[in-house]
N, C-alpha and C positions, 0 to 999 in steps of 0.2 A: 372664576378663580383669580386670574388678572389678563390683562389688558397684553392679546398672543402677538400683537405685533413689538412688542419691547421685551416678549419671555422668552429667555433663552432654556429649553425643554431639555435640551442636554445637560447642560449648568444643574438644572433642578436635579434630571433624575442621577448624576454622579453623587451629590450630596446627599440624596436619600441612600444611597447604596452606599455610601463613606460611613454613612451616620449609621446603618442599622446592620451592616456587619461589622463595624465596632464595638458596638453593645449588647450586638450577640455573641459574640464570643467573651466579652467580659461575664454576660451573665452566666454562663454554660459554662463557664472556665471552673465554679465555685466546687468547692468539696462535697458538693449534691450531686455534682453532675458526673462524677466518677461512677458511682451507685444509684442509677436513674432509677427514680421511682415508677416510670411506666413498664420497666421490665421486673416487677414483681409479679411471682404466683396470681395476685389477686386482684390483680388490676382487669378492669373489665371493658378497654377501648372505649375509655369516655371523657373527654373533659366538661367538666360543669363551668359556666361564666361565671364569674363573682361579680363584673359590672358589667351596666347596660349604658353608660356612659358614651355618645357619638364619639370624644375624642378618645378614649379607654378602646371604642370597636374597631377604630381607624387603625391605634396603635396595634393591636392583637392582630390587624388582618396583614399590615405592614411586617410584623417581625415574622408573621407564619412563615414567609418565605427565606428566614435568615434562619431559622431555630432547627434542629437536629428534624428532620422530614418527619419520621414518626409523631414529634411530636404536632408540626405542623400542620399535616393530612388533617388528625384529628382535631385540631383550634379550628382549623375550615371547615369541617363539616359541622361543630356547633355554633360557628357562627351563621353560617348556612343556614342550619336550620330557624337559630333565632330571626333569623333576614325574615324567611318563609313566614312564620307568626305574628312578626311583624309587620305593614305596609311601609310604616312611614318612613323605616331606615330602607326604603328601596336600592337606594343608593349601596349598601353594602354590597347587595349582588355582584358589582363590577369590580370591586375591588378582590374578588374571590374565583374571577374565572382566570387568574396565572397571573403571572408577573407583568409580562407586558402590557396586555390589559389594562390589566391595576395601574401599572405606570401613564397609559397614554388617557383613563379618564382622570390620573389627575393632573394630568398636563390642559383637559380641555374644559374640567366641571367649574364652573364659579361660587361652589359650595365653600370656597375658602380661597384670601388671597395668599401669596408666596409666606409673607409677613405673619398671617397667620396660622398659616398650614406650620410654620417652624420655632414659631414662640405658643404654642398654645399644643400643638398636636405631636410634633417631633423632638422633642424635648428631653433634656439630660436629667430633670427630676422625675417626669413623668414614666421615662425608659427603664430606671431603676426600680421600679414598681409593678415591673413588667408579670415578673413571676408571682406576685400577690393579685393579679387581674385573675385569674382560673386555678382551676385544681382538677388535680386527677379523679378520676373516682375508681374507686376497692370495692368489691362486695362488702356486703354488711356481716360484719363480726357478729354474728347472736351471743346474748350471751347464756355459758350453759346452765341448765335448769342442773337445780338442788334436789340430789336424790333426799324423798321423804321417808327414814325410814321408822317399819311400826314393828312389833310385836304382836306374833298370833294372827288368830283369820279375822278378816273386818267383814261380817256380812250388815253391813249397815242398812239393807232392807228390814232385816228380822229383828234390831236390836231396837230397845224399849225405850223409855223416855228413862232419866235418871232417877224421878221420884216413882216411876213405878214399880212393884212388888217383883224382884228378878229369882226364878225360878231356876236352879241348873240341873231339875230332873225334866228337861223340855222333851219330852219321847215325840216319837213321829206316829201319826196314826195309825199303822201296821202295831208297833210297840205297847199302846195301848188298848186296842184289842187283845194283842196276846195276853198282857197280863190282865184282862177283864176275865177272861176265860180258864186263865189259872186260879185266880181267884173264887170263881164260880165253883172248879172240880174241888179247892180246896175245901172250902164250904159244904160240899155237896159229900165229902171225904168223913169230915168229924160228924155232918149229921147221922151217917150211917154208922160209925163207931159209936155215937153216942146209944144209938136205936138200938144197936146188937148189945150191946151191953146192959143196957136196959132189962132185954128179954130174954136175956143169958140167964 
């Protein structure tokens, strides 16, 4: 990062610590932060990253420990996790086991000189952009299904195609035997009326 015999490590880490609890408190100061959206019903202990940016991961892993703890637990453990599925940002891991830590690899890593670490990565554009880097996540809202409603009984097994011949004396088998059998006595009724009178 630079050349330790001319870096004064105290010097650095007071200005990080000037620099990022000023701008957390600016950002957290806002009319959001009255009504925090991670104490809604339906927040579900998660923040999602919106960038995968080295200096965006740098910034997010630096403010975790100036931003309201709740919310910072939770920026660490998704950064964490992105570290884990990623190899190549290895280097996040250390910025994520606490503060000191965090502070003494970048007193010692050559990942960035002083010059760059504070015109590129610590930054008064960059830091207002802080709260557009993540978002909370809510369950999923469904939305509600449209009651269908009909008229009468749908047995759409039994019903006919449109152009076919629709019948509404449909008897059930029991039904037409009976009236096979009434038919039959009635029949069976007038030939004998007929016969007797016949031979009357």
């Amino acid at each position: 990062m630079r050349n330790l015999t001319s870096f004064d490590s105290q010097h650095f880490i007071s200005e990080c610590e000037k620099f990022l609890i000023e701008y957390s408190e600016i950002l957290f100061r806002s009319s959001a932060s009255d009504s925090p959206k991670w104490l809604r019903a339906d927040f579900v202990n998660l923040i999602a990253l919106k960038s995968r940016k080295i200096e965006d991961l740098v910034l997010l892993s630096l403010f975790s420990y100036y931003i309201p703890e709740e919310v910072g637990v939770l920026l660490r453990l998704s950064l964490q996790e992105y570290c884990d599925k990623n190899p190549e940002v290895f280097w996040l891991h250390f910025l994520l086991q606490g503060k000191g830590l965090m502070y003494n690899f970048l007193c010692m890593t050559n990942l960035w000189s002083t010059r760059d670490f504070f015109g590129n990565i610590l930054t008064k554009k960059r830091s207002k952009k802080f709260l557009n880097l993540f978002s909370f996540v809510f369950k999923t809202r469904k939305k509600p299904k449209r009651v269908l409603r009909h008229r009468g009984y749908r047995d759409k097994g039994t019903l006919k195609e449109i152009h076919e011949y629709h019948s509404f004396a449909s008897f059930t088998k029991e039904m037409n035997e009976l009236e096979e059998q009434r038919k039959i006595l009635k029949d069976t009724l007038l030939f004998l009326q007929g016969f007797l009178e016949w031979w009357g």
